[in-house]
C-alpha positions as a Markdown table, in Angstrom:
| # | Residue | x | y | z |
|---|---|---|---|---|
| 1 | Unk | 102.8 | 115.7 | 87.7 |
| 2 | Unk | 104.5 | 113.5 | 85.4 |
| 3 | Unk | 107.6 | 113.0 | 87.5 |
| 4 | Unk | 105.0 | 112.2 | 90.6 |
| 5 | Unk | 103.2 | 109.3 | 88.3 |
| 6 | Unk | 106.8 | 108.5 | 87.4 |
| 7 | Unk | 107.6 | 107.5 | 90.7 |
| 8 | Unk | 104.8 | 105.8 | 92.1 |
| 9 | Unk | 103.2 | 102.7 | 92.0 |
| 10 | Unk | 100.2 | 102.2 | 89.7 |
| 11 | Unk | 97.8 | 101.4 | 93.1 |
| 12 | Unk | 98.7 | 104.2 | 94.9 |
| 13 | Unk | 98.8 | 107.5 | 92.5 |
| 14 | Unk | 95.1 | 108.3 | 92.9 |
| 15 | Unk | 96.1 | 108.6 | 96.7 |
| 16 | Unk | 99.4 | 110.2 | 96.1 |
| 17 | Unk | 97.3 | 112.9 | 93.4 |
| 18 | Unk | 94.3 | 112.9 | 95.9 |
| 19 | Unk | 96.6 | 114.3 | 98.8 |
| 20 | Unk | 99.0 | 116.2 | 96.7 |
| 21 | Unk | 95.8 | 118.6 | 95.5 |
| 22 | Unk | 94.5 | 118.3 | 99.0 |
| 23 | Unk | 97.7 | 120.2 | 100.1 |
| 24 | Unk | 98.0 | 122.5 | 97.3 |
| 25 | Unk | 94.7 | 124.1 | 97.1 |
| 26 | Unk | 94.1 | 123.7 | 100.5 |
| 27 | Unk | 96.9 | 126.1 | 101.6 |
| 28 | Unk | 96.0 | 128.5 | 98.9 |
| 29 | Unk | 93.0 | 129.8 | 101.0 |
| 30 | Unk | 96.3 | 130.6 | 103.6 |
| 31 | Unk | 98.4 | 132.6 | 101.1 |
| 32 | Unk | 95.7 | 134.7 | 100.0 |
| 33 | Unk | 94.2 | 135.4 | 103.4 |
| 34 | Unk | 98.3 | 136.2 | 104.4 |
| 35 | Unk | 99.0 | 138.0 | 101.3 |
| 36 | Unk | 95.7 | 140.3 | 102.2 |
| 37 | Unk | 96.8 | 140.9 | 105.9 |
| 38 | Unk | 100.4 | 141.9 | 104.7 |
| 39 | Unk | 98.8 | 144.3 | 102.3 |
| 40 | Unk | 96.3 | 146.3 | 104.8 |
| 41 | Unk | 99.5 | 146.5 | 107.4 |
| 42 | Unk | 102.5 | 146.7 | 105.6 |
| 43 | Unk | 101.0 | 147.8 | 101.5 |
| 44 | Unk | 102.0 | 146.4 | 98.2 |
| 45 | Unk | 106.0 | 147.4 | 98.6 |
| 46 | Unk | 106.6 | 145.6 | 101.4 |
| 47 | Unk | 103.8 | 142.7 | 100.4 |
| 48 | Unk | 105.6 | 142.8 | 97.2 |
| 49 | Unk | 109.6 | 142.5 | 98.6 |
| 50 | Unk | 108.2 | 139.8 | 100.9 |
| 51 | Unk | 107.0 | 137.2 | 98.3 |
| 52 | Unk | 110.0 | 137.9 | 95.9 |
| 53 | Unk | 112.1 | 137.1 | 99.1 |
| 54 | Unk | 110.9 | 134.1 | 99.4 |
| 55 | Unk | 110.5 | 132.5 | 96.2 |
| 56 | Unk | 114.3 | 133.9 | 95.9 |
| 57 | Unk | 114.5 | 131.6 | 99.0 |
| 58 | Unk | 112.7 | 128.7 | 97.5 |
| 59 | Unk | 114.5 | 128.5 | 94.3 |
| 60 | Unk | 118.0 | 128.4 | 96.6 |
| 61 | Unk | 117.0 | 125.6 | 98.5 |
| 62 | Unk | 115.8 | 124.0 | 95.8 |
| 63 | Unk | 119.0 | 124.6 | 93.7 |
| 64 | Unk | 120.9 | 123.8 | 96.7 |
| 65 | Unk | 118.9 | 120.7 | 97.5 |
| 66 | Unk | 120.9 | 117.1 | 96.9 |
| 67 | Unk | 117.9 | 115.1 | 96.6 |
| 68 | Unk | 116.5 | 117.4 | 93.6 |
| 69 | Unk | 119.6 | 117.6 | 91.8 |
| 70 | Unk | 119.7 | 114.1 | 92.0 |
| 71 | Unk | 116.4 | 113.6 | 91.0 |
| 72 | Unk | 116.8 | 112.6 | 87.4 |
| 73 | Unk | 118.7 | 109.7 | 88.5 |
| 74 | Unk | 116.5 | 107.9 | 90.2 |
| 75 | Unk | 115.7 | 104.4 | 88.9 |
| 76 | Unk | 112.0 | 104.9 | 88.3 |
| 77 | Unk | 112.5 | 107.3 | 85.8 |
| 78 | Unk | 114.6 | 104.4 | 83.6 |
| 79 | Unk | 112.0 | 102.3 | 83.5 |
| 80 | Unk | 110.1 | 104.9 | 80.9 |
């Protein structure tokens, strides 16, 4: 959350906060209501490997991502 303030203007982080929680807890409805489904067809194993798959996923992009790596670079974050 820091980083996010870090970046943006003073006028516009109650909009960039506003949508930001707007995306996150609105999807969470979506995972839980998935997570359920693949739990009544497929049970906990498969539910289980599934989510573990892709946060294993996640965390490769994210490692493999240029613009994240970069990240602590960027010239907002030197003005603090």
């Amino acid at each position: 959350m820091s980083y996010r303030f870090a970046l943006t203007p003073d006028a516009m982080r109650g909009r960039v906060n506003s949508i930001f929680r707007l995306i996150s807890n609105g999807l969470a409805p979506l995972g839980l209501t998935l997570t359920g489904l693949s739990l009544q067809y497929y049970g906990p194993v498969v539910t289980v490997l599934l989510a573990s798959g892709g946060q294993i996923l996640l965390a490769a992009l994210a490692m493999l991502s240029g613009a994240i790596r970069r990240a602590h670079l960027s010239p907002a974050m030197e003005r603090h």
